[in-house]
Each structure stands twice: as C-alpha cells, then as structure tokens.
C-alpha positions as CSV (number, residue, x, y, z in Angstrom):
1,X,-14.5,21.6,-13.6
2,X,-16.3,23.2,-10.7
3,X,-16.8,21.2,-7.3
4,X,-18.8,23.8,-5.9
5,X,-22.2,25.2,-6.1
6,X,-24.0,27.8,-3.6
7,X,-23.6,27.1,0.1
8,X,-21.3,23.9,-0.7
9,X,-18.7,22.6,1.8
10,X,-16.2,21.5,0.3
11,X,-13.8,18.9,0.7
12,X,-14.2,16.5,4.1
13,X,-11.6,13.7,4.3
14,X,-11.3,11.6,6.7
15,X,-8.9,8.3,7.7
16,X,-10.2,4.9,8.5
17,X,-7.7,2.9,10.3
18,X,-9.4,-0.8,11.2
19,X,-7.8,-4.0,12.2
20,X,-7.1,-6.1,9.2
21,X,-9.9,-8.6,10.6
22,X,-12.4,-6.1,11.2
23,X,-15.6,-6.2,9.3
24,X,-15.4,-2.5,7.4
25,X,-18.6,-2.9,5.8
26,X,-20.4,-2.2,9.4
27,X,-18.5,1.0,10.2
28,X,-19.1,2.4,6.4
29,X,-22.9,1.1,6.1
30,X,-24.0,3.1,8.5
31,X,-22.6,6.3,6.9
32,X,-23.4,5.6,3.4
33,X,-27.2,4.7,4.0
34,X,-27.5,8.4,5.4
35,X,-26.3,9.8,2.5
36,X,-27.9,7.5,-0.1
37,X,-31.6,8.6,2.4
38,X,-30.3,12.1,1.7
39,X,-30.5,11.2,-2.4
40,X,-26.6,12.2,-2.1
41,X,-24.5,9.5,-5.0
42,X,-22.4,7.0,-2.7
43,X,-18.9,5.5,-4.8
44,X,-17.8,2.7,-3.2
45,X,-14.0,1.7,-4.0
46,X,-13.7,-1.5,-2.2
47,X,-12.5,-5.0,-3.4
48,X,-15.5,-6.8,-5.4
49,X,-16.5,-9.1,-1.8
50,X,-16.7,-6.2,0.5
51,X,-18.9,-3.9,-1.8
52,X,-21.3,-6.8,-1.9
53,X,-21.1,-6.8,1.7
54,X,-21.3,-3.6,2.0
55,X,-24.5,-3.5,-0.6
56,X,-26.3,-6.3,1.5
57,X,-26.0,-3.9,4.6
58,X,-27.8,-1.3,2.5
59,X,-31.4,-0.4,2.3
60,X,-32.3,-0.7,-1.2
61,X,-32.1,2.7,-2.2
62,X,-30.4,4.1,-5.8
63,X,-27.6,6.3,-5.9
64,X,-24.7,3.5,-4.9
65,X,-21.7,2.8,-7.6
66,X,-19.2,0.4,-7.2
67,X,-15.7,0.2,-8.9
68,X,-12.4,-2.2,-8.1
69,X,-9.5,-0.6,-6.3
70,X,-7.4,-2.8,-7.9
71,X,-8.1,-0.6,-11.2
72,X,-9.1,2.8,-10.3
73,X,-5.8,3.0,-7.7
74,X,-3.6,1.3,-10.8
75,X,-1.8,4.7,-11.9
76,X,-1.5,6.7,-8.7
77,X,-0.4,10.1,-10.4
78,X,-4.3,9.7,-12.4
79,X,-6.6,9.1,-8.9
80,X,-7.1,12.8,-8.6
81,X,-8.4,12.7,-12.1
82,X,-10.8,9.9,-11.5
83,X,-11.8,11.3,-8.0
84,X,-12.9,14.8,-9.6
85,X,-14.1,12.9,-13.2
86,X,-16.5,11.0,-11.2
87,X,-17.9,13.9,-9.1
88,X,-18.7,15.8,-12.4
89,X,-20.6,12.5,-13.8
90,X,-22.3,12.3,-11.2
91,X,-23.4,15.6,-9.1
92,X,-22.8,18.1,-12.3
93,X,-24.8,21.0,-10.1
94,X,-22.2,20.3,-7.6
95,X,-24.6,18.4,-5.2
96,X,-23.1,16.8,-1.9
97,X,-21.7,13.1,-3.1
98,X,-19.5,10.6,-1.1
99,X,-16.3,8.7,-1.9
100,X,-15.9,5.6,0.3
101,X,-12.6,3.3,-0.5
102,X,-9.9,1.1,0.3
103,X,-6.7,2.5,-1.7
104,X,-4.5,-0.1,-2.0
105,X,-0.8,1.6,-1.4
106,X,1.1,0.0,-3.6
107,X,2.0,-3.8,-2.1
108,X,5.8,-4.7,-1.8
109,X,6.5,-1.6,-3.9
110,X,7.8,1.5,-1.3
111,X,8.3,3.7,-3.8
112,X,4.8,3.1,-5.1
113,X,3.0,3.0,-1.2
114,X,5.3,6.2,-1.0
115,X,4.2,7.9,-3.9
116,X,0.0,6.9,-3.0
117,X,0.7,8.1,0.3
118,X,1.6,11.3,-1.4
119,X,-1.5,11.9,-3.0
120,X,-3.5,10.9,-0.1
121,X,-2.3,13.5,1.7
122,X,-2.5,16.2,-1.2
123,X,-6.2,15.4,-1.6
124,X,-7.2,17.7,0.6
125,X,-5.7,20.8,-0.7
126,X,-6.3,19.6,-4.6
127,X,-9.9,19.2,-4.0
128,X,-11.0,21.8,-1.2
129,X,-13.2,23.0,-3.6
130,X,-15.7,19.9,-4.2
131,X,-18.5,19.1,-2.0
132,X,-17.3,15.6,-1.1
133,X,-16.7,13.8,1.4
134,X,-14.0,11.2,1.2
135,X,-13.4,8.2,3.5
136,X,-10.1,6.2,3.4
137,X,-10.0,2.9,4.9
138,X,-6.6,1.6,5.8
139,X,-5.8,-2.3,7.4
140,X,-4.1,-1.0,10.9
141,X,0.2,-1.8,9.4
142,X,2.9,-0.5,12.0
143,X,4.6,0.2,8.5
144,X,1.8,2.9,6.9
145,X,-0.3,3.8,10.5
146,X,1.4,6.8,10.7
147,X,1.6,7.9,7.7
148,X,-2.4,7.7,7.2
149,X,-3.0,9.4,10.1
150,X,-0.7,12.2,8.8
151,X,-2.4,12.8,6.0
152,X,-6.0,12.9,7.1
153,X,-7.9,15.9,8.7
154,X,-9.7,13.7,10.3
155,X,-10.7,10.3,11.9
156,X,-13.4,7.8,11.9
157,X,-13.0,6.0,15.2
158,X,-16.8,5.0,16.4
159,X,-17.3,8.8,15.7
160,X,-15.7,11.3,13.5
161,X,-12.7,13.5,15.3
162,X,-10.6,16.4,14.2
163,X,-7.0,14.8,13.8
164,X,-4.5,16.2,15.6
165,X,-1.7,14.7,14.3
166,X,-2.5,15.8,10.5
167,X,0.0,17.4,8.1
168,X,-0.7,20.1,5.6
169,X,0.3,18.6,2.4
170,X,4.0,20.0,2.1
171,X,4.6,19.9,5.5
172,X,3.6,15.6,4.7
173,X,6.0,15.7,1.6
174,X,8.8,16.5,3.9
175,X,8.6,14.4,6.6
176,X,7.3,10.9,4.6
177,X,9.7,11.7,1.5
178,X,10.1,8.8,-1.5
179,X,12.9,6.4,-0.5
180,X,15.8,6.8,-2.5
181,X,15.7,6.0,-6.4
182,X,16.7,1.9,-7.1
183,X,19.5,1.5,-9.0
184,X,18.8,0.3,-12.4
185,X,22.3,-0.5,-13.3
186,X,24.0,0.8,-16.8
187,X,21.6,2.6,-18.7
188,X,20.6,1.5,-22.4
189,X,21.2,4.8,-23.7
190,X,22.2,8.0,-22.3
191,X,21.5,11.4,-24.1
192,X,23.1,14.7,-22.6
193,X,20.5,17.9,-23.9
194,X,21.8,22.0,-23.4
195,X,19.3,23.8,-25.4
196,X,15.6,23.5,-26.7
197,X,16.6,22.5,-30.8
198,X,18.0,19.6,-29.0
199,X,14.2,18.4,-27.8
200,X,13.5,16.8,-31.3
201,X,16.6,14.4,-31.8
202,X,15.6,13.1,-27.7
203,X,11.9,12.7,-29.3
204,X,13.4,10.5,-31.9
205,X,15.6,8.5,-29.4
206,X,12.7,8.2,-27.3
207,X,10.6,6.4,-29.3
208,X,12.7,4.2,-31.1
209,X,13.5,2.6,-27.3
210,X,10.2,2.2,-26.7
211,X,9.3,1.2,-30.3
212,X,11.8,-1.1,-29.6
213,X,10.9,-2.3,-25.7
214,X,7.4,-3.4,-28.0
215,X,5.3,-0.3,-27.0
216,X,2.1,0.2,-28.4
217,X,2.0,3.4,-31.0
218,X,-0.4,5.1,-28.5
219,X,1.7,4.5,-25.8
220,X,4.8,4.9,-27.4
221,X,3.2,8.4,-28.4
222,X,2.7,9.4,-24.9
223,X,5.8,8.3,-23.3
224,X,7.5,10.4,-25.6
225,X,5.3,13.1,-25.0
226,X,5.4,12.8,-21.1
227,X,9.5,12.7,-21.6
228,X,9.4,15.7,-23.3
229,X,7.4,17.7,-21.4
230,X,10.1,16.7,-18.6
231,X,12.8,17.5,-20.7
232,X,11.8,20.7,-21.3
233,X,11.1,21.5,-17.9
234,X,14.7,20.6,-16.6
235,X,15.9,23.1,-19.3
236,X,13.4,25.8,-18.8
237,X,13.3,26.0,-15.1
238,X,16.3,23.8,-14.0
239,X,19.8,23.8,-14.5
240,X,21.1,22.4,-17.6
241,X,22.9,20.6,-18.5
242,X,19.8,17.7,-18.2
243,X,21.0,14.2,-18.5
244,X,18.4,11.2,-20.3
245,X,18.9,7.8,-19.3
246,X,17.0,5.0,-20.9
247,X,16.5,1.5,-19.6
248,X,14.6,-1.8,-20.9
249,X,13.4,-4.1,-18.2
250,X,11.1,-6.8,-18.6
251,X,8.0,-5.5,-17.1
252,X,8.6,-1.3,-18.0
253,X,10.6,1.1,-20.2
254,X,12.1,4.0,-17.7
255,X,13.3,7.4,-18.3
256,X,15.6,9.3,-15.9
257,X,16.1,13.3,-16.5
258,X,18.3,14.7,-14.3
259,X,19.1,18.3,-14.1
260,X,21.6,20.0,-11.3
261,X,18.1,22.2,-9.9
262,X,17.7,22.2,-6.3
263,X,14.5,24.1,-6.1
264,X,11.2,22.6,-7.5
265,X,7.9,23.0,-5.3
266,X,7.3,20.3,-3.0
267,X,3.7,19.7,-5.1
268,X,4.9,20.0,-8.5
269,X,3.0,18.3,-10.7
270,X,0.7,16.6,-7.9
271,X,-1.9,19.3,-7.8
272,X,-4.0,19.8,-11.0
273,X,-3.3,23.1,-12.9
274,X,-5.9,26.0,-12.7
275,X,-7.8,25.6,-16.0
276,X,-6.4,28.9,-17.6
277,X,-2.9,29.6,-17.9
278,X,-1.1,27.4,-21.0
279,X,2.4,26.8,-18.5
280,X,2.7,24.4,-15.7
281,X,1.3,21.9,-16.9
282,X,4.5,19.5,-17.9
283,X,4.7,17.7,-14.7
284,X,0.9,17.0,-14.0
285,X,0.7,16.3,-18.0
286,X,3.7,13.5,-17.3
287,X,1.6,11.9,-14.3
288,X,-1.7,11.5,-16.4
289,X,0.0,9.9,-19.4
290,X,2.9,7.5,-17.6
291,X,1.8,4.4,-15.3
292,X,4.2,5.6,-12.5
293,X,5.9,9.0,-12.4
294,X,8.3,9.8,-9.0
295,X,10.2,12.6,-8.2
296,X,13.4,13.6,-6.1
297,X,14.4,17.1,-5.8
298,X,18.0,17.2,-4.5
299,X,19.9,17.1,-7.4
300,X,16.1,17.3,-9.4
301,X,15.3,13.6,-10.9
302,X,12.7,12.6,-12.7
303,X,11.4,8.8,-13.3
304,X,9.4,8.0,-15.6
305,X,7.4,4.3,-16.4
306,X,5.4,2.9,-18.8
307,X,3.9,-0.6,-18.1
308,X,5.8,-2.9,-21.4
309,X,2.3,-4.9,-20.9
C-alpha cells in the first residue's frame, strides 16, 4: 500500500508524556479539532472514557473514529499492520490523516512493555512514507520515561519540539534491548532439525502439541505455519544445528528455535517487507500470525506464543 500521494509529508511522530492525573483530552482536543476543520480523518486510540471526553471537547464535525487500545495494542508484532490498514481505509488518495493514542505497553509483562517499546520506536522508519501524523500519549513512569522519549522525533510539551534525545530505530534496539528470556523449565518436547526434509516431521510435531494444548484448527494452522517459517530461517540463514522446544502452560503454547547465528539484523522481522521480492518475509509473517513473538540474537532465539484462549 502507498502512504504517499503528490507533495505528501510523510510520517510525523511525536511523544506525549503527561502526569498520570492530567486531563489528556485538553492537550489532544485542541490538535485534533484542527485537523478534523481541515476535513483530515482523526483515529482516536484511547480507553472508551477518555475518547468520550475527548469527543465532548470536539466541535461536532465528521471525520473522528474511535477504537479501544486494549484491542488494537493486543498483538504488538500486528500494530504496524493496523496503523497502515487503517490509513488505506480511510485516506486511499493518501490524504493527510491523524493517529492519536494511548498504547498500553504491556502492564506487569517487561518482556511485552519491551517488545511495544520496540515498535514504537521503529514506527518512524516503517512508516516514513505515510502522510500521518502520530501522537503517543504515555502516563509520566520513571520505569518507561526514557524510553518514550527515545523513541520519539519529537515532543508535545504545550508546543511541539524537535527531541533531542531521540534514537534512530537500531540505534533504540541496542540500548533498550528485551530482558533476558524467562525460564520455562523442562520443555514438553524437544526436536533437534539439520536439513530442510526435516521441516515436515517438526510440522507434524507442531501441531499435534497444539492440537493437544486445545488449539483451535485455524490457530493451530498458523502456529505451525509461523514455527515453520522460523524453522526454516534458522536453517537457511543461521547456523544449524536449530534446536525446537515445546512447552504447555496454562494460558499459551510456546515455541523456542534456537540456532548457534550471531548475526540477524537488529529489525528483522519488525519492519514490513517491500511488497515485491517472495524472501524475507518469515519473520514479519511469524509476528502477524502469533499473539507474541520476541527475539534475542546472541546465540539467535526465537519465542514464539499463541494465546490457549
């Protein structure tokens, strides 16, 4: 899809941080009544009370949508997706359009907050391209502050500044890496693959674990598919041999590949392949069709999660 159109500028991103007790329908109202007067479409990711705050701040003018957070952020490797799906819905000559939200970074989960944080910060490369522009509101934490103000080009502090703290993307990876993996204890199964033949007997051992965690058949069909796809990448580009761990718990089903690889891109997978070529698209694929996909490089180890519920 094209973000673009003729004399488009592209991708403006900015970081909200606002005390947890702050009203943050008065600092976005303001902003999103220009564009709405501007006939520009306004998406509102906020928690159900706050867009109806933000709505009664509004004139009454067309053009605002509304979705839950709670939802849309759900899948953090699929936000890029919705981000860009939305923008084609809506503006499909590439008009100017407006993202306003309040991502929610994962809770008590680090590795999750980690892995959102991640894509936050990658937004701004992976859609440069779109006329948007894309506010991120953030509760002021001593335990994410810096990290949002990392990954933003810019800041919305009674006006709009030019961050100078803000990390390019890999640069962000590096210094706000995922905390290590948590250990899971003995694995259910373990599989040891050398060579491609051996993809279709882990396709079969795959899905009988999560045919057997009580997977869905959809599901079950795209767990295997996303394990596969990471499978083959460890023996493609990594270093086999690739070791497949299983485990059952009772919220998810998990797959671990580990191959001996040292070297995979700091974005793999996090930035949406170009619409051509028919290779790099394993690691993206894995993202869109798991609930929660992270990554560690050194030795190369893949997580993979699908939601048992």
């Amino acid at each position: 899809m094209v973000c673009t159109s003729a004399g488009a500028r592209g991708l403006t991103h900015h970081g909200l941080i606002h005390p947890p007790s702050a009203d943050l329908t008065a600092t976005l109202a303001p902003m999103v009544t220009e564009r709405l007067v501007r006939g520009e479409p306004v998406l509102a990711v906020l928690p159900p009370t706050t867009a109806a705050g933000l709505r009664a701040r509004l004139p009454t003018l067309t053009g605002l949508h509304t979705t839950d957070p709670g939802e849309f952020y759900r899948h953090p490797g699929r936000v890029l997706s919705h981000y860009r799906a939305w923008f084609a819905d809506t503006s499909p000559d590439g008009r100017s359009a407006m993202i306003v939200a309040a991502p929610d970074p994962g809770g008590d989960d680090p590795h999750r907050a980690a892995l959102w944080m991640h894509i936050d910060a990658i937004t701004t490369q992976a859609l440069a391209e779109c006329d948007l522009t894309l506010v991120c509101a953030y509760p002021n934490n001593s335990a994410t502050a810096d990290a949002v103000r990392r990954a933003h080009p810019s800041l919305v502090n009674g006006s709009i500044t030019p961050n100078p703290d803000h990390l390019p993307a890999e640069q962000f990876l590096a210094s706000h890496p995922l905390p290590p993996p948590i250990e899971l204890g003995k694995p259910d199964l373990t599989h040891i693959i050398d060579h491609p033949p051996e993809l279709a007997t882990l396709r079969h051992i795959v899905a009988g674990h999560a045919a057997r965690a009580g997977l869905p058949t959809a599901r079950c069909d795209d767990f295997v598919l996303a394990a596969t796809e990471i499978a083959t990448n460890a023996l493609e580009h990594g270093t086999p041999p690739a070791a497949v761990l299983l485990w059952t718990t009772p919220t998810s089903i998990i797959c671990q590949i580990t191959d001996t690889g040292q070297h995979i891109p700091p974005l793999a997978g996090l930035i949406p392949p170009r619409a051509t070529p028919h290779r790099g698209r394993g690691l993206w694929m894995a993202h869109q069709l798991c609930d929660q996909l992270y990554l560690w490089p050194d030795p190369t180890t893949i997580r993979l999660q699908m939601d048992r519920t």
